[in-house]
MDTraj code that builds the backbone (N, CA, C; nanometers):
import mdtraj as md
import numpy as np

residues = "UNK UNK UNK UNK UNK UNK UNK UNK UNK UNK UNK UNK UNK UNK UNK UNK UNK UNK UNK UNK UNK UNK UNK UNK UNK UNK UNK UNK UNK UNK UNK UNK UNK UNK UNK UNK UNK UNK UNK UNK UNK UNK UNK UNK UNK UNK UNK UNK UNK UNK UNK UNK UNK UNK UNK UNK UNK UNK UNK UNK UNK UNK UNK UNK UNK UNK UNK UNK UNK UNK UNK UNK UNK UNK UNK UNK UNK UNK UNK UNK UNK UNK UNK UNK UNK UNK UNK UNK UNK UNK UNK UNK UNK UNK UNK UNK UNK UNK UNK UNK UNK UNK UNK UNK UNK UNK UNK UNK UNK UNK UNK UNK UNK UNK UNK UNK UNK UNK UNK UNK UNK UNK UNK UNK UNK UNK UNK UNK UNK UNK UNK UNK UNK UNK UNK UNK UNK UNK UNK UNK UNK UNK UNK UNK UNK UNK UNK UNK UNK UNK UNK UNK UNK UNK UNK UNK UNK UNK UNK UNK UNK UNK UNK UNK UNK UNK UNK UNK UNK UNK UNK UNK UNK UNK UNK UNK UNK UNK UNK UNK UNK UNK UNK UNK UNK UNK UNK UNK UNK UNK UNK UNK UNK UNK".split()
xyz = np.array([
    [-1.3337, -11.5440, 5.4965],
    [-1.4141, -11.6519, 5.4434],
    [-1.5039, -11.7115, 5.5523],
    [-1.4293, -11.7924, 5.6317],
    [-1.5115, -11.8256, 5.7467],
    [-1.5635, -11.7053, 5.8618],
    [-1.5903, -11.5442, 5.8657],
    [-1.6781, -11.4969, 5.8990],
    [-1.8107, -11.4813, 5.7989],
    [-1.8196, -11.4691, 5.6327],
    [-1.8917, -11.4481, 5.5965],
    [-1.9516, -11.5525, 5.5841],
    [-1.9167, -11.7272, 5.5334],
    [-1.9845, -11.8200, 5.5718],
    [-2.0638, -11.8219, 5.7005],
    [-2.0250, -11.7912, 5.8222],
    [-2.1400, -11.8270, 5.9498],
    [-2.2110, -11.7522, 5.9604],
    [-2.2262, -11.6267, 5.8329],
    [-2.3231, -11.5221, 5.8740],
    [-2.4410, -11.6067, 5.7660],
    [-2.4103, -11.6536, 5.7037],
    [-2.5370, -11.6761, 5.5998],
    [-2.6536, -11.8303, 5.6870],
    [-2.7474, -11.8290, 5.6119],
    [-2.7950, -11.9265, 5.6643],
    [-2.7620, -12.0489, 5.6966],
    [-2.8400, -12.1145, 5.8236],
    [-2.8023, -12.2721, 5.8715],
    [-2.7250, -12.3915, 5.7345],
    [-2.6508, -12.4259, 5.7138],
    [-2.6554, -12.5272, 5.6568],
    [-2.4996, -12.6584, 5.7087],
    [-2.5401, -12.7629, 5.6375],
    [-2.3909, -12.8295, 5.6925],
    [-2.2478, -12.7809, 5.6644],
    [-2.2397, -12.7083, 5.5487],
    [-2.1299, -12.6440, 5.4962],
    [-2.0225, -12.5642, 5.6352],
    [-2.1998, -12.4772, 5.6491],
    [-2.1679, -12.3975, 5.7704],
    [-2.1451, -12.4460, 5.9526],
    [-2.1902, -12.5571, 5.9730],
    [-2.1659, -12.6477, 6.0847],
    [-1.9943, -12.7369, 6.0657],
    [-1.9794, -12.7457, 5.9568],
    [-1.8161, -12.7842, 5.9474],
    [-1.7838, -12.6979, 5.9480],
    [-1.7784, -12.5881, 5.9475],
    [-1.6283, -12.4872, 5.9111],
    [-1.6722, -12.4392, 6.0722],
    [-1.7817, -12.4400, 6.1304],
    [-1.7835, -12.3981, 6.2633],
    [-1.6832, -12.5219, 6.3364],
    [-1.7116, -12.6401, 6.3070],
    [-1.6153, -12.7386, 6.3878],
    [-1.4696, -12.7091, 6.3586],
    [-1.4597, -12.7245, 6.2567],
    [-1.3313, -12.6729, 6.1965],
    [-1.2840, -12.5620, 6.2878],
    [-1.3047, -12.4088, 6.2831],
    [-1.2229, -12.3412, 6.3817],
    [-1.2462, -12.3335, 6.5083],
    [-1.3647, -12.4147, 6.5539],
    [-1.3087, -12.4571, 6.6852],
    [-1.1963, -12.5623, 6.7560],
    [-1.2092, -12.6525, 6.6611],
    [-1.0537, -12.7579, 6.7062],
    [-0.9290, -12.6410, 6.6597],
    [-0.9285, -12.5556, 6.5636],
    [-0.8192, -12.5079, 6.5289],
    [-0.8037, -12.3854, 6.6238],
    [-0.8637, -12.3013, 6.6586],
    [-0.8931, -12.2302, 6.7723],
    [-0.8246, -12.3121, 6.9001],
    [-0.9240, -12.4087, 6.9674],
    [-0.8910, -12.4392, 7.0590],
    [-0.7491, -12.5276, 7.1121],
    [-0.7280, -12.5804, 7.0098],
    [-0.5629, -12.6082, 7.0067],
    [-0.4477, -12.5192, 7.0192],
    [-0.4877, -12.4030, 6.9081],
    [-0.3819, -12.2405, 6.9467],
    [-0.3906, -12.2087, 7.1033],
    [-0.5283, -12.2222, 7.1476],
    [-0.5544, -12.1234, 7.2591],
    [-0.5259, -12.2247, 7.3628],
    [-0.4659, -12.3546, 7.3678],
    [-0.4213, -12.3745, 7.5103],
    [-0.2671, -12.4087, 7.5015],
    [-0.1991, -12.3644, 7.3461],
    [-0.0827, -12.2990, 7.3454],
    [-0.0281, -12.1898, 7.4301],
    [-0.1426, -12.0586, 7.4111],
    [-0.1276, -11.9453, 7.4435],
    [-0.0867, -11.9083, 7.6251],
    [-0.1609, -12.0654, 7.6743],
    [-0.1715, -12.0155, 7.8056],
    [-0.0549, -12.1285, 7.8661],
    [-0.0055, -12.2094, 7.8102],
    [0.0876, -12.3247, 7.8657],
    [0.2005, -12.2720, 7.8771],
    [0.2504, -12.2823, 7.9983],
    [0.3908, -12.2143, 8.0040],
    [0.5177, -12.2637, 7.9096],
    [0.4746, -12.3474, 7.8488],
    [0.6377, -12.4470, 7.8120],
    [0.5877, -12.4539, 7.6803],
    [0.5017, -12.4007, 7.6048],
    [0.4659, -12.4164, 7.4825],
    [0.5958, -12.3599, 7.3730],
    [0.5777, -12.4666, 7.2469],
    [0.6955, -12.4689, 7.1701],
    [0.6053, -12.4691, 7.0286],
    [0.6495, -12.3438, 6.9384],
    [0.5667, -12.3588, 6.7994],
    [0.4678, -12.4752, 6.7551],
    [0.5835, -12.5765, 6.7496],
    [0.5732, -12.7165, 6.6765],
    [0.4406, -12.7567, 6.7275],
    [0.4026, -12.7269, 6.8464],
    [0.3061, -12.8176, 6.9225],
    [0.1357, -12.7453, 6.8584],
    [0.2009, -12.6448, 6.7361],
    [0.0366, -12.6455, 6.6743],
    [0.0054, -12.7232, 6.5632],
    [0.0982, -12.8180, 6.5164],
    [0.0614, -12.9223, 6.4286],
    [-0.0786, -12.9594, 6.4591],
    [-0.1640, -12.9893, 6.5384],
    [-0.2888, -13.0608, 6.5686],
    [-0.3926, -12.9518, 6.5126],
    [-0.4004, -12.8261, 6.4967],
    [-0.4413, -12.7309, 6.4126],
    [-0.4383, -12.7436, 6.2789],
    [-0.3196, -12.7667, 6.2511],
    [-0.2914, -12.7609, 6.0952],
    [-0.3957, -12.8196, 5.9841],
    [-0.4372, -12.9922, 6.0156],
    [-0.5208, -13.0366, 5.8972],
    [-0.6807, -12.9346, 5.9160],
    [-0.7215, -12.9054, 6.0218],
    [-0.8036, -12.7988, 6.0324],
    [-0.8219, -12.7100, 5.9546],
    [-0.7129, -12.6197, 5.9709],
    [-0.6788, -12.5077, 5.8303],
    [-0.6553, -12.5612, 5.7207],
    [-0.6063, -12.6568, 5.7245],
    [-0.5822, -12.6920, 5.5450],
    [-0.7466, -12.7228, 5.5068],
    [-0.8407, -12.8051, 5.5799],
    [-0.9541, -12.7992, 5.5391],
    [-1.0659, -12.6910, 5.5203],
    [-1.0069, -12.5988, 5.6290],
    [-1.0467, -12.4726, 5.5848],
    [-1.0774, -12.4555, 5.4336],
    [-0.8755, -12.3816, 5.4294],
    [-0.8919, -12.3987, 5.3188],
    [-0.9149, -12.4170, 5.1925],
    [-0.9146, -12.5776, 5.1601],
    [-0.9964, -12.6179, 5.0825],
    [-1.1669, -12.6014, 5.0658],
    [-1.2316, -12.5738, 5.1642],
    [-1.3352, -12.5075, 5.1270],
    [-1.3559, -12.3446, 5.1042],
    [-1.2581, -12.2514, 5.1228],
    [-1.2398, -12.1422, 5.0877],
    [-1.2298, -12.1293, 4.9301],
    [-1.1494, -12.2479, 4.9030],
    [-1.0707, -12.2596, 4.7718],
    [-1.1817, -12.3171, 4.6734],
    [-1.2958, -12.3691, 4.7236],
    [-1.3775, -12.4025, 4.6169],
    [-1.5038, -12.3248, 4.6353],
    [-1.4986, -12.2008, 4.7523],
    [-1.6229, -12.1133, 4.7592],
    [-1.5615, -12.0072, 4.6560],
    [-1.4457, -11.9543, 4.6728],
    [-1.4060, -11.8892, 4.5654],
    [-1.3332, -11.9163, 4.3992],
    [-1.3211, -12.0218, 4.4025],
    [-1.3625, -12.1097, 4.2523],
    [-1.4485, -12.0566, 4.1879],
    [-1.6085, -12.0493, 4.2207],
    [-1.7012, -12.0346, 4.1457],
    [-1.7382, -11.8733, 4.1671],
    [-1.7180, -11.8028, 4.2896],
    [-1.7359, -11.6755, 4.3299],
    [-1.6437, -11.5791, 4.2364],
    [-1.5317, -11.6296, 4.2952],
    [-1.4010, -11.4893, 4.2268],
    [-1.2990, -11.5918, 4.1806],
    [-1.3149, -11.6091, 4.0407],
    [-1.2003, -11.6819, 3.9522],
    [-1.1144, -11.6721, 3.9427],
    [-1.0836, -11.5121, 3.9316],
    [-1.0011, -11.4480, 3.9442],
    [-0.8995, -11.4413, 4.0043],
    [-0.9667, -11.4599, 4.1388],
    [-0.8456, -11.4370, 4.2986],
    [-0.7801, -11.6092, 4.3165],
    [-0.8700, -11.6690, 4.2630],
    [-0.8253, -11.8068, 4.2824],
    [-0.6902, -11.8072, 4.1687],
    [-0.7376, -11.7687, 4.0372],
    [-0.5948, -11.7664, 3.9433],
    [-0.4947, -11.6889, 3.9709],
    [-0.4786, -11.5536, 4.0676],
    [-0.3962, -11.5192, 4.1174],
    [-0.3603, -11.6000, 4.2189],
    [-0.3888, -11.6839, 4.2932],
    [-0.3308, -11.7269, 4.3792],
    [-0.2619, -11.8242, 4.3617],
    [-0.3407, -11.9329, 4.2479],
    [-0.2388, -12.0787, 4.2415],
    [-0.1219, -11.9980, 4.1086],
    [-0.1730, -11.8773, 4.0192],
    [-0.0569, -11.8279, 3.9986],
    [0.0791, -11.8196, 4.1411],
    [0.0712, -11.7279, 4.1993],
    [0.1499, -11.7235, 4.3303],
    [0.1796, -11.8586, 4.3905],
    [0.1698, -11.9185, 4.4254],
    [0.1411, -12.1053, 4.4665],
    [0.2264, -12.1386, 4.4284],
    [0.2303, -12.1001, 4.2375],
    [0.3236, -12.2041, 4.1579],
    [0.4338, -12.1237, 4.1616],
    [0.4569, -12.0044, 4.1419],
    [0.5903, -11.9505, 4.1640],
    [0.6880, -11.9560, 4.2943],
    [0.6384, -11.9462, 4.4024],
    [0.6965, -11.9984, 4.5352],
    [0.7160, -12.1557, 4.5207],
    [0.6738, -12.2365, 4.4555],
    [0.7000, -12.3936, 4.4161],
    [0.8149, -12.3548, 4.3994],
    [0.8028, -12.3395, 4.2521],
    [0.9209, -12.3144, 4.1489],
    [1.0545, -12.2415, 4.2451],
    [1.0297, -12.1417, 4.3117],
    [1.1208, -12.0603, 4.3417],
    [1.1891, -12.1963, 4.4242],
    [1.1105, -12.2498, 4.5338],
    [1.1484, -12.3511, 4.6509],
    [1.1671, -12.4843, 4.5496],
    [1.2011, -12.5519, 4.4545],
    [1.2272, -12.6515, 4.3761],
    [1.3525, -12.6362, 4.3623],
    [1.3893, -12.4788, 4.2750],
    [1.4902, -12.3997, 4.2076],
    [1.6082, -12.3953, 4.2948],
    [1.5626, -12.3565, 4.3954],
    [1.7059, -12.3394, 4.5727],
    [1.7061, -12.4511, 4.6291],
    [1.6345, -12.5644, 4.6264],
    [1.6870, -12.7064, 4.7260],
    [1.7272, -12.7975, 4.6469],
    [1.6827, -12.7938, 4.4804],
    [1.7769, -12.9087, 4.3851],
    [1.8455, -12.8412, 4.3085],
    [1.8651, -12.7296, 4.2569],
    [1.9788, -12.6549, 4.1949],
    [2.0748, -12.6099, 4.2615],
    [2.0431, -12.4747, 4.3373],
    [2.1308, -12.3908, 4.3586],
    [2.2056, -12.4324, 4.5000],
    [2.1437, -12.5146, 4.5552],
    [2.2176, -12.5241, 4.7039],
    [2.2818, -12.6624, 4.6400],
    [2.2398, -12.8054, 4.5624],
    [2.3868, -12.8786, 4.5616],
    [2.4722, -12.7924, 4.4891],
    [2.4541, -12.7250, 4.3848],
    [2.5569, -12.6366, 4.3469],
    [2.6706, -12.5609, 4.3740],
    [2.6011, -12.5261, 4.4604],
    [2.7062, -12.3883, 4.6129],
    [2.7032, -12.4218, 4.7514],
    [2.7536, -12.5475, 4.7421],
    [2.7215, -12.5845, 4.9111],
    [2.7857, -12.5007, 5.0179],
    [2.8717, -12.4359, 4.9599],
    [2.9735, -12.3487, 5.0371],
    [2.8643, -12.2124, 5.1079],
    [2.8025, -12.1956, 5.0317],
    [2.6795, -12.0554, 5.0451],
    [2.6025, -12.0999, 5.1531],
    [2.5931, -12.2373, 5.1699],
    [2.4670, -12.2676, 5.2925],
    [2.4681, -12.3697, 5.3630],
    [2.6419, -12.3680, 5.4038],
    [2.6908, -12.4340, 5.5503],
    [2.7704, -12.3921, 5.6424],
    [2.7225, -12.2771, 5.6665],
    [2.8163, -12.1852, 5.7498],
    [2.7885, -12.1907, 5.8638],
    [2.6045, -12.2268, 5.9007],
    [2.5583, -12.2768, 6.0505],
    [2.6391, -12.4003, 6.1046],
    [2.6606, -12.4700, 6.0226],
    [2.7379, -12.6350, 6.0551],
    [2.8481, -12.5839, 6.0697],
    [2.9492, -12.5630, 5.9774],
    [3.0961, -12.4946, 6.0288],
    [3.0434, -12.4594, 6.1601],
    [3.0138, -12.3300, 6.1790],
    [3.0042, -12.2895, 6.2960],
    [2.9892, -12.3314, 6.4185],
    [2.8866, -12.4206, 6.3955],
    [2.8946, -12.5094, 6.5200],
    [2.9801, -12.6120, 6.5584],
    [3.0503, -12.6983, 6.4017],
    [3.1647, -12.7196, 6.4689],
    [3.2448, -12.7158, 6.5198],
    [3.3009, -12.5280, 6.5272],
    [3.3862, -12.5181, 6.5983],
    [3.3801, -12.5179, 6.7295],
    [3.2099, -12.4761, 6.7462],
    [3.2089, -12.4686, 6.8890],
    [3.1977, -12.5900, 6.9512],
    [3.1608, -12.6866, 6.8508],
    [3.1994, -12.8406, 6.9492],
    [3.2607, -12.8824, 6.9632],
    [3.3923, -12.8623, 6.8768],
    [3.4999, -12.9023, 6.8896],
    [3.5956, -12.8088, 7.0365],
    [3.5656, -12.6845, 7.0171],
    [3.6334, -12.6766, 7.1461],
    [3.5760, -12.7011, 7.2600],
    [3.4510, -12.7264, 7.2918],
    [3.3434, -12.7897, 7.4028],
    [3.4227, -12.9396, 7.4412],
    [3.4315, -13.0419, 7.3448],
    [3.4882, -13.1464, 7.3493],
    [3.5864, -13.1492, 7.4343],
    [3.7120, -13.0215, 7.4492],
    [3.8493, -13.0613, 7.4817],
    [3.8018, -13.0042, 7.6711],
    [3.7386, -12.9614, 7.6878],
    [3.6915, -12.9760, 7.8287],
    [3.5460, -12.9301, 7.8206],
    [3.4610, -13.0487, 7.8308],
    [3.2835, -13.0422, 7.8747],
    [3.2487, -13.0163, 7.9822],
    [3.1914, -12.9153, 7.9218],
    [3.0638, -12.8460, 8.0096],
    [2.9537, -12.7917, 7.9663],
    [2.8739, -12.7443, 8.0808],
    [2.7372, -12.6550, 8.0000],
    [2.7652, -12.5777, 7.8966],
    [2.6760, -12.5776, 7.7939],
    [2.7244, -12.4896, 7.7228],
    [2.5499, -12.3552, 7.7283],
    [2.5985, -12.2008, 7.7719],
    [2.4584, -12.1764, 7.7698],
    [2.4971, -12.0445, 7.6675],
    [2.3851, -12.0255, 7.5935],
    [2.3272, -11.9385, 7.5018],
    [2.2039, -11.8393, 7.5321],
    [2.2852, -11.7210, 7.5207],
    [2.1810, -11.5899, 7.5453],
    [2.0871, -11.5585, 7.4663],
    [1.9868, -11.5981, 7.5355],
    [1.8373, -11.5718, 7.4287],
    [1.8503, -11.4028, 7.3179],
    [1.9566, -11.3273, 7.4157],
    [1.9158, -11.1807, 7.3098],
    [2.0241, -11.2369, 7.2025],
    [2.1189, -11.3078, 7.1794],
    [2.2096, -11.3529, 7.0373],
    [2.1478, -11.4802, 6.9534],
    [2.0295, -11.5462, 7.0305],
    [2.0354, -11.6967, 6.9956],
    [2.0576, -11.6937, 6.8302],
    [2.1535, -11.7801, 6.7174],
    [2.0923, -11.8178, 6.6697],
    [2.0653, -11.9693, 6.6429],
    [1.9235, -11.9970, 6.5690],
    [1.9087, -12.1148, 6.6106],
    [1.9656, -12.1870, 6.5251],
    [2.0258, -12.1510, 6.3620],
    [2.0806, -12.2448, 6.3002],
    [2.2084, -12.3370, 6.3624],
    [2.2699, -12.2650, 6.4383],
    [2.4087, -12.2951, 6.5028],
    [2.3337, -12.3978, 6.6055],
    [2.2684, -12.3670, 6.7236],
    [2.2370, -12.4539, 6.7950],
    [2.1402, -12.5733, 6.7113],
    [2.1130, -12.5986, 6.6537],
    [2.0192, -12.6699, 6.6331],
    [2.1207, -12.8156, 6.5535],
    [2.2786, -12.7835, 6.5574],
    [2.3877, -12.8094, 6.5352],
    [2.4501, -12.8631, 6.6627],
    [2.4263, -12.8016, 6.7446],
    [2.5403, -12.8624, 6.8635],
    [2.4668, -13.0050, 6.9021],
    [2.5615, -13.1083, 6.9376],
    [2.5093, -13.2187, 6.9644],
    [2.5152, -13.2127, 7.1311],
    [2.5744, -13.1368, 7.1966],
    [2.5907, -13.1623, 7.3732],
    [2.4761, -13.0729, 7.4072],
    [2.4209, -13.0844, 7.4719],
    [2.3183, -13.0103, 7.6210],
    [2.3120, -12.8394, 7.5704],
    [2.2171, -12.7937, 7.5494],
    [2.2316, -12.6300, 7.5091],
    [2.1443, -12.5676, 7.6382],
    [2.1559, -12.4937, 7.7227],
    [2.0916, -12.4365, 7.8019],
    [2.0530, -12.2877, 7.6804],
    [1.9150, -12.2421, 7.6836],
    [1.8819, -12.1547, 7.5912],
    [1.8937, -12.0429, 7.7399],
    [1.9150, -11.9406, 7.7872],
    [1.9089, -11.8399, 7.9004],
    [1.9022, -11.7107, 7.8805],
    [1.8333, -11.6079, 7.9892],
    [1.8432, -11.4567, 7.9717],
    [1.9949, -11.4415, 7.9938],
    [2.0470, -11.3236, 7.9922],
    [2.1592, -11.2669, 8.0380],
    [2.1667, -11.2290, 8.1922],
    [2.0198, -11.2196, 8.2343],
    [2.0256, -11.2096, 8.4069],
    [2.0683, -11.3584, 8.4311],
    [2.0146, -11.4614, 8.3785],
    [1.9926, -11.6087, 8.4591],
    [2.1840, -11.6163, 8.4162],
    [2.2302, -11.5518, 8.2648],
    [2.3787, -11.5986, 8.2651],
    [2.5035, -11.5337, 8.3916],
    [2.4251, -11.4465, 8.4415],
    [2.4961, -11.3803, 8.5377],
    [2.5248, -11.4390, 8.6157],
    [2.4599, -11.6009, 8.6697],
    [2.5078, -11.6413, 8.7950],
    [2.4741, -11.8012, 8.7667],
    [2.5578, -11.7987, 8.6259],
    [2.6055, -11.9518, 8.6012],
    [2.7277, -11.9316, 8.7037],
    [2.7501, -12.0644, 8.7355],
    [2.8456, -12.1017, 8.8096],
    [2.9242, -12.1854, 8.7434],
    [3.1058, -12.1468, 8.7642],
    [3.1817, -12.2591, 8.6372],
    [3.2327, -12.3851, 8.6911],
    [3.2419, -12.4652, 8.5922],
    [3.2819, -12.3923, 8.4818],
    [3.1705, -12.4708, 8.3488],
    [3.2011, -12.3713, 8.2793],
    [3.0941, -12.3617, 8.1981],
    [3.1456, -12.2899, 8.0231],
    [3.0442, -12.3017, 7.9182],
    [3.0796, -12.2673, 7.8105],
    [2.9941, -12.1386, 7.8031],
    [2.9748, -12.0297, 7.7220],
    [2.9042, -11.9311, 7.7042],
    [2.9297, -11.8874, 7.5411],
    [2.8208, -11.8838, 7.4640],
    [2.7919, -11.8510, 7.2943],
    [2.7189, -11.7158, 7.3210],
    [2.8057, -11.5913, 7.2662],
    [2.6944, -11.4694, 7.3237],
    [2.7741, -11.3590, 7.1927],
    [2.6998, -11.3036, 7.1947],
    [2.7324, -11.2036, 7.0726],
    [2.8116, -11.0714, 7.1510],
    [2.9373, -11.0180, 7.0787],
    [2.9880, -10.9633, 7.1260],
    [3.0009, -10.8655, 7.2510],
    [2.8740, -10.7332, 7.2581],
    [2.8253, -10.7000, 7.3492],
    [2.7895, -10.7605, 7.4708],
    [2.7364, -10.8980, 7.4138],
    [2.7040, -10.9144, 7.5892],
    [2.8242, -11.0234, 7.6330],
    [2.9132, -11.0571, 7.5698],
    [3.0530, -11.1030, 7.5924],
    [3.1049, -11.0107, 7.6959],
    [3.1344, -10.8868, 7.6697],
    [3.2080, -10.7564, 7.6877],
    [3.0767, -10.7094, 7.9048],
    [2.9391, -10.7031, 7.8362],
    [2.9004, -10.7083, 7.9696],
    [2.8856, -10.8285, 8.0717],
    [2.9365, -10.9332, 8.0004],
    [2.9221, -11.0603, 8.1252],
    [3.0890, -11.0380, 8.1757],
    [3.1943, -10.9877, 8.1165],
    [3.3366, -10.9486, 8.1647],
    [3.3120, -10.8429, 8.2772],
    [3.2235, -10.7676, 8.2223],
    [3.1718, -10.6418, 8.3231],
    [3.1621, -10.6838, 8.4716],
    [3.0285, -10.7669, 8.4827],
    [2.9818, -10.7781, 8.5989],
    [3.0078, -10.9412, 8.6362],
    [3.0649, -10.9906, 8.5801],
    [3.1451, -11.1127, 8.6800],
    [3.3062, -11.1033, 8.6619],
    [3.3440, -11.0180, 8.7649],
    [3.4749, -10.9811, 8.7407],
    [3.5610, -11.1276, 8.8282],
    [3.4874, -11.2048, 8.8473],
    [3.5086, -11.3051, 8.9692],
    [3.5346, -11.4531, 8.8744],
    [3.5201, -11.4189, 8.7265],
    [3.5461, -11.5585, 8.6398],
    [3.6480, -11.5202, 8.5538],
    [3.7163, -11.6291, 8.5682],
    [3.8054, -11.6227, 8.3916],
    [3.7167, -11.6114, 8.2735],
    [3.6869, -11.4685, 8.2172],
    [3.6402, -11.5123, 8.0663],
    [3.7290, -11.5321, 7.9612],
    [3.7393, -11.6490, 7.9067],
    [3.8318, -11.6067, 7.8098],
    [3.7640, -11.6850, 7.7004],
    [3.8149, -11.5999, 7.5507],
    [3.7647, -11.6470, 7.4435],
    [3.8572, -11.7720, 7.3361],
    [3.7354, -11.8126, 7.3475],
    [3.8365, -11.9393, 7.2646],
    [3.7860, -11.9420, 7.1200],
    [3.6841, -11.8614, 7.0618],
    [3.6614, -11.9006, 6.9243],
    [3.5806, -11.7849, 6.8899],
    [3.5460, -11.7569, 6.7460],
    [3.4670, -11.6760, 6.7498],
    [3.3904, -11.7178, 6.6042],
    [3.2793, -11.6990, 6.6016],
    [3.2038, -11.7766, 6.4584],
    [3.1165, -11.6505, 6.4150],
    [3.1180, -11.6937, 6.2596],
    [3.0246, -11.5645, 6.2140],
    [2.8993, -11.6932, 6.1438],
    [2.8180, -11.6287, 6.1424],
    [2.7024, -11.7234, 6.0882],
    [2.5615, -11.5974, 6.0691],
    [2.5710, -11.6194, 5.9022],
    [2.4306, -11.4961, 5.8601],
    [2.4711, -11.3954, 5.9106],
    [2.5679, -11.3072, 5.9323],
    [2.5861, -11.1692, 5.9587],
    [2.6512, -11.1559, 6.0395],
    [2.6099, -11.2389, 6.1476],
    [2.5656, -11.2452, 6.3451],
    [2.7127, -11.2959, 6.3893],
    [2.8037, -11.2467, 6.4336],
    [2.8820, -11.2787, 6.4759],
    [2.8692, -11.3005, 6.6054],
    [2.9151, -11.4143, 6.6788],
    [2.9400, -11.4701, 6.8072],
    [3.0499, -11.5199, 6.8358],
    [3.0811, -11.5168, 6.9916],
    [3.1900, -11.5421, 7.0995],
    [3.2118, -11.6621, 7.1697],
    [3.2361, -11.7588, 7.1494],
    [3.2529, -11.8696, 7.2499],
    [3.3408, -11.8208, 7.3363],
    [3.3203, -11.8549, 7.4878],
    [3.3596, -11.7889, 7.5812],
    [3.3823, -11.9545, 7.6951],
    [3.4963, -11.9641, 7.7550],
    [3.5061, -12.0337, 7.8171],
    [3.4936, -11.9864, 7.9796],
    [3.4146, -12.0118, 8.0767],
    [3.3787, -11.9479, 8.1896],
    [3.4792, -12.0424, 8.2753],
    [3.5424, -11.9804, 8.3581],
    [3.6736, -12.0886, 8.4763],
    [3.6491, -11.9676, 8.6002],
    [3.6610, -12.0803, 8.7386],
    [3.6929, -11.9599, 8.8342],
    [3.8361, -11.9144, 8.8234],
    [3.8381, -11.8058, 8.8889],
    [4.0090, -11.7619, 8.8724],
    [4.0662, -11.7904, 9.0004],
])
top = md.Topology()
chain = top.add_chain()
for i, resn in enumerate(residues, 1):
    res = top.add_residue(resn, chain, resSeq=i)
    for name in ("N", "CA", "C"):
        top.add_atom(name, md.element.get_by_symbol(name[0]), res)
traj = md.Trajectory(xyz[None], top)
């Protein structure tokens, strides 16, 4: 949409949608280069595109009727679908879609009975569980977990449970819990020197 708009002649139509993806542009693009950048931080983009958008949505109104009625067709069924699963079916079956919370309770609960770091291997993360823990989450590679120093907590999915036993033969690993959450089974691992 907005390449074939800036090809046609000068007009204001075409000077907004040029402003338009430049704030939305230039907001992504000093995402891209910031070291510490976090999704969330493209909200300032967003009303941009939605205004997009809306002028997409009323160039093809009158252009292709068509594609527009397929779409708020589609629109309304993803409504419906997302109406259908957050006021029906989930108070319904709460059991089906609190297994991230369990989960993390357990791991806070055994965190509680001696605190410490607790760090999580970026190759297992998942985030429903952490986004659950209320203490300090260090997010880490498996190199940087190699030379935590204890004592300390460790959430890592089986495999790399089994290789952090490997190559720090110099800690107590021992397991104190183990949680399944969406498929993904994980290890709480209590790290002690020996």
């Amino acid at each position: 949409f907005c390449f074939f708009a800036l090809r046609e002649s000068p007009s204001k139509e075409k000077d907004l949608i040029l402003a338009l993806l430049l704030y939305a542009a230039c907001c992504s693009a000093l995402l891209v280069v910031w070291p510490l950048a976090n999704g969330r931080y493209a909200m300032p983009a967003t009303p941009a595109i939605a205004a997009l958008a809306g002028l997409a949505f009323e160039r093809f109104r009158t252009g292709k009727p068509e594609f527009v009625q397929f779409a708020l067709l589609l629109a309304s069924g993803l409504l419906l679908y997302k109406i259908t699963l957050t006021w029906l079916v989930m108070p319904a079956l709460p059991a089906l879609f609190r297994s991230s919370r369990d989960a993390a309770l357990i791991v806070s609960g055994n965190i509680s009975a001696r605190p410490a770091t607790l760090y999580v291997s970026i190759e297992g993360l998942d985030k429903n569980v952490v986004a659950y823990l209320p203490q300090p989450v260090r997010v880490v590679t498996f190199d940087e977990l190699r030379q935590v120093s204890p004592p300390a907590w460790a959430l890592l999915i089986p495999p790399s449970a089994q290789r952090l036993r490997e190559v720090r033969p110099d800690l107590d690993v021992a397991l104190r819990a183990s949680v399944l959450d969406g498929g993904v089974q994980q290890q709480l691992l209590e790290l002690r020197a020996k």
